[in-house]
C-alpha positions in Angstrom: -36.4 -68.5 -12.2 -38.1 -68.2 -15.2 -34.7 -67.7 -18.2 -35.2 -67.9 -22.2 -32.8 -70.5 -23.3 -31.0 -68.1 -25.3 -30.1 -65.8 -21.7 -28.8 -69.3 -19.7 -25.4 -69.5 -18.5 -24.6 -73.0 -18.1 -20.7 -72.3 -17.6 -20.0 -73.4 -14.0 -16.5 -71.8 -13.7 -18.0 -68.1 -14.9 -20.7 -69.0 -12.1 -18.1 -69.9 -9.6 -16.0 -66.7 -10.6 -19.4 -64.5 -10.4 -20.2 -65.9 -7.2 -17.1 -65.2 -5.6 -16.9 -61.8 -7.1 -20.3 -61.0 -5.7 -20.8 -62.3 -2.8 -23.6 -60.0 -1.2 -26.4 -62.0 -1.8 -30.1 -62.4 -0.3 -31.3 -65.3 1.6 -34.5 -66.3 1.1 -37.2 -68.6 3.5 -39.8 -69.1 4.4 -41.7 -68.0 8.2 -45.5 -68.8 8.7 -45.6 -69.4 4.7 -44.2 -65.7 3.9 -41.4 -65.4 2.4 -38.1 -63.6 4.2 -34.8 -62.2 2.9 -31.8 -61.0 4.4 -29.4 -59.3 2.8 -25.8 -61.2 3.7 -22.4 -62.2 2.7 -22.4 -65.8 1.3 -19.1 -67.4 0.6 -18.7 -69.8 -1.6 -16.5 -72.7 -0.4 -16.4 -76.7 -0.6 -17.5 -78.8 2.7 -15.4 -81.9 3.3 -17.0 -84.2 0.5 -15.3 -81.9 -2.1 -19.1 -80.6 -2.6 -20.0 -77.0 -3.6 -21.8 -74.9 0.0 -22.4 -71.3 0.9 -21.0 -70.1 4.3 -23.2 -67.1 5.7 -24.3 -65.7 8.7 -27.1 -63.5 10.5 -28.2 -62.1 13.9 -29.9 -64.4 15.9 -32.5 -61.3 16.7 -33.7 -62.1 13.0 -36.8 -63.8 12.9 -35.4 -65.6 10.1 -32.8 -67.2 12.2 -36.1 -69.0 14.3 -36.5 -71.1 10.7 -33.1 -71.4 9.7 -32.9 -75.3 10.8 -30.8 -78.1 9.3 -32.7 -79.4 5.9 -34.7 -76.5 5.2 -34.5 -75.6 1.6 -33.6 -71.6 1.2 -33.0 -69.8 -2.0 -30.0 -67.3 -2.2 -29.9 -64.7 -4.9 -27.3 -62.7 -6.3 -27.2 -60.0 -8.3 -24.4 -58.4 -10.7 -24.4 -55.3 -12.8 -27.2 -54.4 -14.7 -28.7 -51.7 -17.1 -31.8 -50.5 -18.7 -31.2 -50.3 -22.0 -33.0 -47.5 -24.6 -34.5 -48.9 -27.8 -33.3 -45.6 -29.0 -29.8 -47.6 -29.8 -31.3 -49.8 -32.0 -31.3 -49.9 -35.6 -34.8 -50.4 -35.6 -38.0 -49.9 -33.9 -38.2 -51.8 -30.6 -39.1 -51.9 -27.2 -36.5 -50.6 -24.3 -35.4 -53.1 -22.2 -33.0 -54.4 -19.0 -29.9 -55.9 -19.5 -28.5 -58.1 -16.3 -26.7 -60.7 -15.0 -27.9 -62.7 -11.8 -27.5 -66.1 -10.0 -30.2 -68.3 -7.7 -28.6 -71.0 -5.9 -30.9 -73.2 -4.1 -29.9 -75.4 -1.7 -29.8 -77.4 2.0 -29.0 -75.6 5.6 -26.7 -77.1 7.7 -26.4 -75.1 10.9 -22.3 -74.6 11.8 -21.1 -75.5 15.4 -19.8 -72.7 17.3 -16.5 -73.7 16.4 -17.0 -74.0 12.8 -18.6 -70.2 12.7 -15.3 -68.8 14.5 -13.4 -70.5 11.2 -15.7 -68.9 8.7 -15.8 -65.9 10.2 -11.7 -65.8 10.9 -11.9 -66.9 7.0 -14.3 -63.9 5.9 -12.6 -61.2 7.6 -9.1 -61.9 6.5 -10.4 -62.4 2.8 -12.2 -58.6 3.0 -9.1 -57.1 5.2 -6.2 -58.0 2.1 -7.3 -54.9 0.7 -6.9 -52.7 3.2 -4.1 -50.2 4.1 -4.0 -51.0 7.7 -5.7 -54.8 7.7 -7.2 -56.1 11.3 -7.9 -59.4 12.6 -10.3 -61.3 14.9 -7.1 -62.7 16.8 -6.5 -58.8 18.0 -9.7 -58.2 19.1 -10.8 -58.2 22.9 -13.1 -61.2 24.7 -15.6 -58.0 25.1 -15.8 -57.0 21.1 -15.5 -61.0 20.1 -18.6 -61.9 22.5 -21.0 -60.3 19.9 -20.5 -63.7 18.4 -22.4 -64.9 20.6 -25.7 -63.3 18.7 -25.2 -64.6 15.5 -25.8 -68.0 14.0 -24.0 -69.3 11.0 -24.6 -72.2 8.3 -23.6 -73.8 5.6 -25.6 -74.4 2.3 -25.5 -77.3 0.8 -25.7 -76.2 -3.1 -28.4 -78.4 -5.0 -29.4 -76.4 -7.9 -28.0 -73.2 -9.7 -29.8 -71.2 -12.2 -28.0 -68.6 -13.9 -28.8 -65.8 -16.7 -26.9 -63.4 -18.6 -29.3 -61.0 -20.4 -27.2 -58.9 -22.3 -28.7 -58.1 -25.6 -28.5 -61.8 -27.3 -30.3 -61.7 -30.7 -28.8 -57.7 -31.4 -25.6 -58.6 -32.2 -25.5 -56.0 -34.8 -26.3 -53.2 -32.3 -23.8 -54.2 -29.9 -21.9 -51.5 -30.7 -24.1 -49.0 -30.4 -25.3 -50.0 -27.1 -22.0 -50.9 -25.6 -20.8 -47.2 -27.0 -23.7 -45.5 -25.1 -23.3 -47.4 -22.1 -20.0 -45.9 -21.5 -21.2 -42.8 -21.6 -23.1 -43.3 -18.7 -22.0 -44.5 -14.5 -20.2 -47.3 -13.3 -23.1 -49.9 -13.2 -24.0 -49.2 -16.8 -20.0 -49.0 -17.9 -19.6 -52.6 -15.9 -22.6 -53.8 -18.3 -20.9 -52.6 -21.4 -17.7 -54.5 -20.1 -19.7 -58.0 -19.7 -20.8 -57.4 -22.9 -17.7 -56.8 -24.9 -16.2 -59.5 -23.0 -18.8 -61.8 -25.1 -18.0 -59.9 -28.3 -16.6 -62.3 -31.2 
């Protein structure tokens, strides 16, 4: 994707972290040269060489599950808070603009065995159930409810390239504080914005 120098994030732990922390992405490929997406959980994990994948799944009634073979190239994207952002805060006369963080990780599928999807999904479900008040798990479920495994397909992505930006007003340092100050007037995704940026504050 297309990121001014001055808006990369080349800080692989903050990526790992931000990745982990939002993990709803979109998968992107290709089917009779349009592109598809599908929006999914993608875990971020290592494969046994130590190496960096996604782990994801989808229905197997997806069309995008017909092109989802080992090698093909996909693109996932991930998306974290983000804000428009009035010129009205500035100092000075200016344009309005967005404020945003996101991710694209582009990478290799590797489709899992059937034994290798009950692990990811065991692994998935346990991870999201911690937080709950009365947490379930796959191993008390019923051979009825667990055979809707059967219509899914699930993959590993090999990670080959990560882009990353964090556009959060770089070159206004000195209305930072305006901006962040109005921001938490406002809702949660605009307060989560003002957080990312006063986290970068020196």
């Amino acid at each position: 994707m297309f990121i001014p120098e001055h808006y990369k994030n080349n800080d692989i732990d903050e990526i790992h972290d931000f990745l982990k922390n939002n993990s709803f992405g979109i998968l992107i490929n290709t089917i009779e040269d349009k592109p598809w997406g599908t929006h999914i959980p993608l875990e971020l994990s290592k494969n046994s060489d130590g190496k960096d994948v996604l782990i994801g799944h989808i229905a197997k009634a997806n069309l995008q599950s017909k092109n989802l073979i080992d090698g093909d190239e996909v693109l996932c994207i991930f998306n974290g808070p983000h804000s428009y952002i009035s010129s009205s805060w500035y100092q000075h006369e200016e344009v309005p603009t967005w404020n945003y963080i996101a991710v694209h990780v582009y990478g290799t599928v590797k489709i899992q065995t059937s034994e290798e999807l009950l692990t990811a999904l065991y692994a998935l479900v346990d991870k999201y159930e911690q937080k709950s008040e009365y947490p379930i798990s796959l191993n008390d479920m019923s051979k009825k409810t667990m055979s809707q495994v059967n219509g899914i397909i699930g993959f590993e992505i090999l990670v080959n390239d990560i882009q990353a930006v964090n556009k959060l007003s770089q070159g206004r340092e000195h209305d930072h504080p305006k901006i962040i100050s109005e921001l938490e007037k406002q809702d949660a995704p605009e307060k989560a914005v003002a957080v990312e940026m006063k986290k970068r504050m020196t």
